[in-house]
N, C-alpha and C positions, 0 to 999 in steps of 0.2 A: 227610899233609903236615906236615912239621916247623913251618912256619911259623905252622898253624894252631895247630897243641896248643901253642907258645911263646905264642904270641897270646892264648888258652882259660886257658891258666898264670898269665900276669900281671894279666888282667883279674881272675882272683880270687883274686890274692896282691895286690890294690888296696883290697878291700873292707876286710881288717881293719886295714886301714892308716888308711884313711878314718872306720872306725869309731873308732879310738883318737884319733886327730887330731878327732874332732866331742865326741867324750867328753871330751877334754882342756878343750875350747871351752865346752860344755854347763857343768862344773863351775866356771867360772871360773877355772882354772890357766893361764896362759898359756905355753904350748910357747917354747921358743926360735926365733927368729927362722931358723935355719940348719935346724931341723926342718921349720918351715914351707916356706922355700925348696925342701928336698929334697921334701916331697910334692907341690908344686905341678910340681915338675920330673918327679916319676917320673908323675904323671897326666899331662902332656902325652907323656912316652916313650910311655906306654902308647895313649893316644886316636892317636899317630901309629903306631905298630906296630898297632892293630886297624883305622885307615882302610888302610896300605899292605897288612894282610891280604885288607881287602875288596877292594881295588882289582884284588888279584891271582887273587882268587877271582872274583869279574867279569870279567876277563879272560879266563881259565880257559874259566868256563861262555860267555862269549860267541863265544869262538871252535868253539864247539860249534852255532852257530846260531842259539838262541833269541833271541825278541824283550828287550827291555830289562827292563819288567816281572818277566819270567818269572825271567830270570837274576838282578835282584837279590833279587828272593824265595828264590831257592833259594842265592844267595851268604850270606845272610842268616840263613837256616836254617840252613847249615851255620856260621858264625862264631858263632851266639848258643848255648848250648846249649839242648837241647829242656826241661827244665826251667824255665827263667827265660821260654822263649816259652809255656807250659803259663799260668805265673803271667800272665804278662802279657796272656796270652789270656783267662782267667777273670776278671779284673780290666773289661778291654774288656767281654767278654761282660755283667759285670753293669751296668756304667754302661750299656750301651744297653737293658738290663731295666730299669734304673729311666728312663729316656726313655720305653721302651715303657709302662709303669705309668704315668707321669704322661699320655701321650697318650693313654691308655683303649685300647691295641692289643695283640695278640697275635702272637707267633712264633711262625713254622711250621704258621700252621691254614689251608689251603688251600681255596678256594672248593668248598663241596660236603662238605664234612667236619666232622664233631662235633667241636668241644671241649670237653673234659670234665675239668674242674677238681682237682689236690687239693690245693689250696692251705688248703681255709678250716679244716679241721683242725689244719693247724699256725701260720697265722697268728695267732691270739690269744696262743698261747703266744710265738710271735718276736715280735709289739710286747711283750710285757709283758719280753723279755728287753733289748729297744729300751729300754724305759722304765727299766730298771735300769741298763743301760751310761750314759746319760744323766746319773743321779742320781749313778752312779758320777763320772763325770768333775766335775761341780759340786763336792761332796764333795773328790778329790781337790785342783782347783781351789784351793778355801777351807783345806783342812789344808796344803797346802805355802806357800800365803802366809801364816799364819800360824805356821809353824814358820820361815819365811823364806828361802825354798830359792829359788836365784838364778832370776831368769827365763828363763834359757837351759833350763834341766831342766824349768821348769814350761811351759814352751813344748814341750818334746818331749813330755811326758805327753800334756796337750792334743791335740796332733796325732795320737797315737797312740792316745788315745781316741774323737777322734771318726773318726781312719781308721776302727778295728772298730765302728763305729756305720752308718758308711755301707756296710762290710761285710754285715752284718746287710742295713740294709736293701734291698739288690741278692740278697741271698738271697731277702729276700720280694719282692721285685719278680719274680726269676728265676721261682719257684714259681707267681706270681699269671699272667707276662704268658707263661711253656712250658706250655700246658696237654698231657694226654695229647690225641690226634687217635683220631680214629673214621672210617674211609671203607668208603665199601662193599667 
């Protein structure tokens, strides 16, 4: 479908757009105002070309008979690429590993079946690498406000420090709350 892969096109011919215009932000430059207007313009062309792609993809699949659910799942699947639902899915998946870690639970251990751990092998070593991404971010922290790096930049660092912190630890939450299963 043409409309699709134009739709898959602009969505990320958006990204680097987005990124130069948060970079401009971040550094304290301020873009022109007629820059500004065009990216806010070509973001809504594009949010409206991928709702009228989905609407048409829903259409599509709904005249095939499927219940609602079903069709925008699979309209969905098809509009997002499988990559970015990969990411997005491993991301989900680890926040509900750290839910399951803080609730003391496990996934996938089914009534009548062994869980059998390998977690505690490699979790000393993941907090001590926790404990350094930490130090790191503090550190960064205190050298860029003392080199006086605008707060928009030391705000992105932060952010991006402690994403891969919480990264980290949905890794060890994943390892501690997926055990291997044993059944007869």
């Amino acid at each position: 479908m043409v409309m699709l892969r134009i739709a898959r096109a602009a969505l990320f011919a958006m990204v680097p757009v987005e990124l130069m215009l948060a970079v401009l932000l971040v550094s304290g430059a301020s873009p022109p105002s007629p820059l500004i207007a065009m990216a806010g313009a070509a973001a809504v062309t594009v949010l409206i070309l991928e709702a009228a792609t989905l609407y048409r993809l829903f259409g599509a699949e709904r005249r095939g008979g499927a219940n609602r659910r079903t069709v925008l799942r699979a309209s969905c699947s098809q509009l997002v690429p499988d990559q970015v639902r990969r990411l997005v899915g491993f991301d989900v998946n680890g926040m509900v590993s750290l839910a399951l870690w803080v609730a003391r639970r496990h996934h996938g251990v089914p009534y009548g079946t062994t869980a059998i751990s390998y977690s505690r092998a490699q979790t000393s070593a993941m907090m001590i690498f926790v404990f350094a991404m930490v130090v790191e971010l503090v550190v960064a922290e205190i050298l860029l406000r003392a080199l006086g790096a605008p707060v928009g930049l030391r705000t992105v660092i932060l952010v991006a420090d402690a994403y891969s912190v919480l990264i980290v630890l949905t890794v060890i939450a994943a390892c501690i709350t997926r055990p291997h299963v044993v059944s007869a």
